[in-house]
C-alpha positions as CSV (number, residue, x, y, z in Angstrom):
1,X,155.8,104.2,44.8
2,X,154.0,102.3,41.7
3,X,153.1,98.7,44.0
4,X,152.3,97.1,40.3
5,X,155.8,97.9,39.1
6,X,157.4,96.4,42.2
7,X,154.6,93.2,41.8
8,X,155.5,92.8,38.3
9,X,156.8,89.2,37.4
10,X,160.3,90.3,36.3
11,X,161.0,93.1,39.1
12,X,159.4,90.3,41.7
13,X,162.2,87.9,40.3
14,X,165.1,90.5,40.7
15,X,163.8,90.8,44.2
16,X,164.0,87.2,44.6
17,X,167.5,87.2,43.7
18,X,168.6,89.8,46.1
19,X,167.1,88.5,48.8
20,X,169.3,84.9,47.7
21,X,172.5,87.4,47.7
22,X,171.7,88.4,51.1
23,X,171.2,84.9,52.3
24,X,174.1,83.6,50.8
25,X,176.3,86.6,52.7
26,X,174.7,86.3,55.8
27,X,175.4,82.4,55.9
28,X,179.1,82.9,54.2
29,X,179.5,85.6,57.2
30,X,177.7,83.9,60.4
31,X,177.4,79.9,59.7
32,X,179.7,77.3,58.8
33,X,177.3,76.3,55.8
34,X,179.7,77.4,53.0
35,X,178.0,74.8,50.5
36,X,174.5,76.5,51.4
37,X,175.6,80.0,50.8
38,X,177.3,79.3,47.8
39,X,173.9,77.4,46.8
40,X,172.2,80.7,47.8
41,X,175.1,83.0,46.0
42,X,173.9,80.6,42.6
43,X,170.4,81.1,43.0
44,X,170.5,85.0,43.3
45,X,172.6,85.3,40.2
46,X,170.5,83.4,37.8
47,X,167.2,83.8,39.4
48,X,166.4,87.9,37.6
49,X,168.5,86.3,34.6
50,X,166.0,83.3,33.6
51,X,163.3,84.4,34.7
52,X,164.0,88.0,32.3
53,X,164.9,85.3,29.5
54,X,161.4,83.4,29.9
55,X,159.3,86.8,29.8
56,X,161.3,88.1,26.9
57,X,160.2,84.5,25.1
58,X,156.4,85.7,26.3
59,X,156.6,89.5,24.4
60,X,158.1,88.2,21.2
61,X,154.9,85.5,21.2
62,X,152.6,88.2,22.5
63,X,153.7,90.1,19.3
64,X,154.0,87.0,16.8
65,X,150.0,87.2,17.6
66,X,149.5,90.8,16.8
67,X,151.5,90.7,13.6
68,X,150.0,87.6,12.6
69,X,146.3,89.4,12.3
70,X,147.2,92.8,12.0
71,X,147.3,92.6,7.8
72,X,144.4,90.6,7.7
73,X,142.9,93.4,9.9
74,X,144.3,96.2,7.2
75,X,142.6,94.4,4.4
76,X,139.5,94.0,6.1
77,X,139.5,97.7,6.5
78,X,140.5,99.0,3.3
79,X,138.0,97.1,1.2
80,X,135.4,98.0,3.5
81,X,134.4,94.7,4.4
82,X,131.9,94.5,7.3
83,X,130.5,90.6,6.9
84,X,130.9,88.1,9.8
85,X,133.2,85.4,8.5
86,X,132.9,81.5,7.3
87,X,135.4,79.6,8.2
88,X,135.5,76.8,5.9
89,X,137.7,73.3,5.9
90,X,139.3,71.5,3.0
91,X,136.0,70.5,0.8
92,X,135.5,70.7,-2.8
93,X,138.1,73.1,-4.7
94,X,140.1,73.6,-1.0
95,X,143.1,71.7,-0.1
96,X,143.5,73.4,2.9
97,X,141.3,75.7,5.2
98,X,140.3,78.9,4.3
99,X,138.4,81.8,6.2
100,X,135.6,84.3,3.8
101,X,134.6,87.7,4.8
102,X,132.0,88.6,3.2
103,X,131.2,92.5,1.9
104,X,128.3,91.9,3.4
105,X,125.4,89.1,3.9
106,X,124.9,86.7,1.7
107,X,123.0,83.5,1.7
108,X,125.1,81.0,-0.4
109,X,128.9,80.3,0.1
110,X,130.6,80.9,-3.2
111,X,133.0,78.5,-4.8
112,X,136.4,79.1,-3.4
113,X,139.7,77.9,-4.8
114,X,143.6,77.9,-3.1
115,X,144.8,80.2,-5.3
116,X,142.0,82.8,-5.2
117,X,142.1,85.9,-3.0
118,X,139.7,88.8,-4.2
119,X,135.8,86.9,-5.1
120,X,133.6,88.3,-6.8
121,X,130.2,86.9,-7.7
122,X,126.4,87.3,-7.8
123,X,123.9,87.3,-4.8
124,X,126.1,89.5,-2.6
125,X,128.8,86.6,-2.5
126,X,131.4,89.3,-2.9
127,X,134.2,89.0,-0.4
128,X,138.1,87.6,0.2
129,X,139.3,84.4,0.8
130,X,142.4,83.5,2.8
131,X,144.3,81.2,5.1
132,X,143.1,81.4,8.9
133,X,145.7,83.3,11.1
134,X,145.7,80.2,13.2
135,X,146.3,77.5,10.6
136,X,150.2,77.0,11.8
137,X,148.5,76.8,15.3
138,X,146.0,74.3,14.3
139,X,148.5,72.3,12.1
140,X,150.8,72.4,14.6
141,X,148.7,70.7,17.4
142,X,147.6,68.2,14.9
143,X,151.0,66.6,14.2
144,X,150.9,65.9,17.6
145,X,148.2,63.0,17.2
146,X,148.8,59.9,16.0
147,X,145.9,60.1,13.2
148,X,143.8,63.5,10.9
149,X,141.1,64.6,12.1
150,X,139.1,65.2,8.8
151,X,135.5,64.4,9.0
152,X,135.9,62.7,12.2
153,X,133.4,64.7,14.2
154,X,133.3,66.9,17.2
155,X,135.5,64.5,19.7
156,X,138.3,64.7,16.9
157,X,138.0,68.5,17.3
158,X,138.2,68.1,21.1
159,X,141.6,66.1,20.9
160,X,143.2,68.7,19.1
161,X,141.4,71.6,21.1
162,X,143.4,70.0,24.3
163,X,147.2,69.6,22.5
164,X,146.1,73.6,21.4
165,X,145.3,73.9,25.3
166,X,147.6,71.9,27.1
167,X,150.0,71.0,24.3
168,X,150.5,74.6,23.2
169,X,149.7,76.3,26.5
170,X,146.7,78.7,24.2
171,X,144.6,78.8,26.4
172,X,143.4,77.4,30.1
173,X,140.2,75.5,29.2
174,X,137.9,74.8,26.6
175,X,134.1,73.7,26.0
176,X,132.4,72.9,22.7
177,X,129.2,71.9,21.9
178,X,127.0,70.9,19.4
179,X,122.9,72.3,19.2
180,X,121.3,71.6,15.7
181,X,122.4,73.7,13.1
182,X,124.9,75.7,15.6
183,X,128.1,75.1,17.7
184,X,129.5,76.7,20.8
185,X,132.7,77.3,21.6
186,X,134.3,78.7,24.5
187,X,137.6,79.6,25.0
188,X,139.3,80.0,28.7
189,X,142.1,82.5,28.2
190,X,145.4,82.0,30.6
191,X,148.7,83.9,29.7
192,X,148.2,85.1,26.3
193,X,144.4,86.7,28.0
194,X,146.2,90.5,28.2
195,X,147.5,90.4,24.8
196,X,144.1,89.0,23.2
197,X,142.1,92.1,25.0
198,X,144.7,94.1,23.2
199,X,144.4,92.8,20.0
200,X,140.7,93.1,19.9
201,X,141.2,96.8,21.3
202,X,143.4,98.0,18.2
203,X,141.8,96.2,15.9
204,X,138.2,96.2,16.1
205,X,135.8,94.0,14.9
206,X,138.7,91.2,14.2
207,X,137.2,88.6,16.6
208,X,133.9,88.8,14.4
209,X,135.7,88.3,11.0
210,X,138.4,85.8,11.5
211,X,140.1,86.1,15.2
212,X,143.1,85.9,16.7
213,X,145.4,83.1,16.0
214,X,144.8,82.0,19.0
215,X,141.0,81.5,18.8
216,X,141.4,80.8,14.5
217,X,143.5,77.9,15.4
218,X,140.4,76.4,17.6
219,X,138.0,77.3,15.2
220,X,139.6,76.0,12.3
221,X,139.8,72.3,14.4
222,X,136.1,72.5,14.8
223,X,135.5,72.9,11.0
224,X,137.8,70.3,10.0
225,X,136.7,67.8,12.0
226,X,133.0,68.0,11.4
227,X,133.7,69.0,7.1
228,X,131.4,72.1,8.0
229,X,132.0,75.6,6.7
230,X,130.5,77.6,9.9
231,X,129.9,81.3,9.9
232,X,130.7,83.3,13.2
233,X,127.4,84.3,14.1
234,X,128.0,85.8,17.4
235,X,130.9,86.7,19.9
236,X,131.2,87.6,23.5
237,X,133.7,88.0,26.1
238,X,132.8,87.3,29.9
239,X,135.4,88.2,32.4
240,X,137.9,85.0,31.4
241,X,136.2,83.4,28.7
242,X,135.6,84.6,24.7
243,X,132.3,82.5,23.8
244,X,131.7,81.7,20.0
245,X,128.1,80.8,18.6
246,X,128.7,79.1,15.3
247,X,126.1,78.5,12.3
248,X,126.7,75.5,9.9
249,X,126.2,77.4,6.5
250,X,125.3,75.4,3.5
């Protein structure tokens, strides 16, 4: 017999519930504790049925977060672009956050405007332009504070990295860090850690040239905060963390 599908959360909690049921008989049958068994009775119903309602909640997130990058995946991939991307906040033509992936590398960020999509331009700045997959994320753990976080600096990107954490229940634990020119940002992964390996199984290359929402949402609260486009200059993964070096680009 398969001991993961017996261990698995929602055949544990059906479990659970029949061991209630027979608790509830034996007391009904052998005791004068009528209120207890009927207590016990209660428990065993509802037990397999909440706890089936809460994972059902978890697969329809788990897939919000695949569909939510799998298109910008697609597009990556049929224009053949293979550029780390920028992830760039609100300044000059922007009114909101954008991520740019590149063709390839380039040395100067080209002007980028809301309603552009496809750019095109000299000096290799040829690329697309479009809203992080984590935006909603990011905006979301931001109307949570009492005050914006534009230009505030790296403890206004903390703040919203904990409601994303905490608030939001993203992720277990998070470290950023400021060295020069770079940033680094690590990312503890909790329940949504199985769905993110997946993700960055089917889709290759994604975590290089945008992310998940998940880690988009993070790195868009580090840009806005220190008014910063930052290029993703490397990415790792160590057992439960995803680590991002980050390069201020100019």
């Amino acid at each position: 017999m398969n001991i993961s599908k017996i261990s698995s959360p929602e055949n544990a909690s059906k479990i659970a519930g029949a061991l209630f049921i027979g608790i509830s008989l034996y007391l009904f049958l052998f005791t004068p504790y009528l209120t207890a068994a009927l207590g016990a009775l209660f428990i065993g119903i509802f037990t397999p049925v909440i706890q089936h309602g809460r994972y059902v909640e978890e697969d329809t997130a788990v897939a919000g977060l695949k569909s939510g990058v799998e298109p910008l995946h697609r597009l990556i991939r049929d224009l053949d672009l293979d550029g780390n991307a920028v992830v760039v906040p609100p300044i000059r033509h922007l009114s909101e956050s954008r991520v740019y992936i590149p063709a390839g590398t380039f040395n100067t960020l080209p002007d980028l405007y809301d309603e552009m999509t496809i750019v095109t331009g000299g000096g290799g700045r040829t690329g697309v332009s479009l809203a992080p997959p984590g935006l909603p994320l990011f905006q979301d753990a931001e109307e949570r504070m009492e005050h914006g976080i534009a230009g505030e600096g790296i403890e206004a990107a903390r703040e919203v990295m904990g409601h994303l954490t905490h608030g939001l229940d993203l992720a277990s634990s998070f470290s950023v860090r400021a060295e020069e020119d770079e940033y680094r940002l690590r990312i503890t992964q909790g329940r949504y850690r199985e769905a993110c390996q997946e993700i960055r199984e089917d889709l290759e290359g994604i975590c290089f040239q945008a992310g998940c929402p998940i880690c988009s949402a993070y790195l868009v609260a580090l840009v806005e905060s220190i008014e910063e486009p930052l290029r993703i200059a490397d990415f790792e993964v160590e057992e439960r963390h995803v680590k991002y070096t980050l390069e201020v680009v100019r």
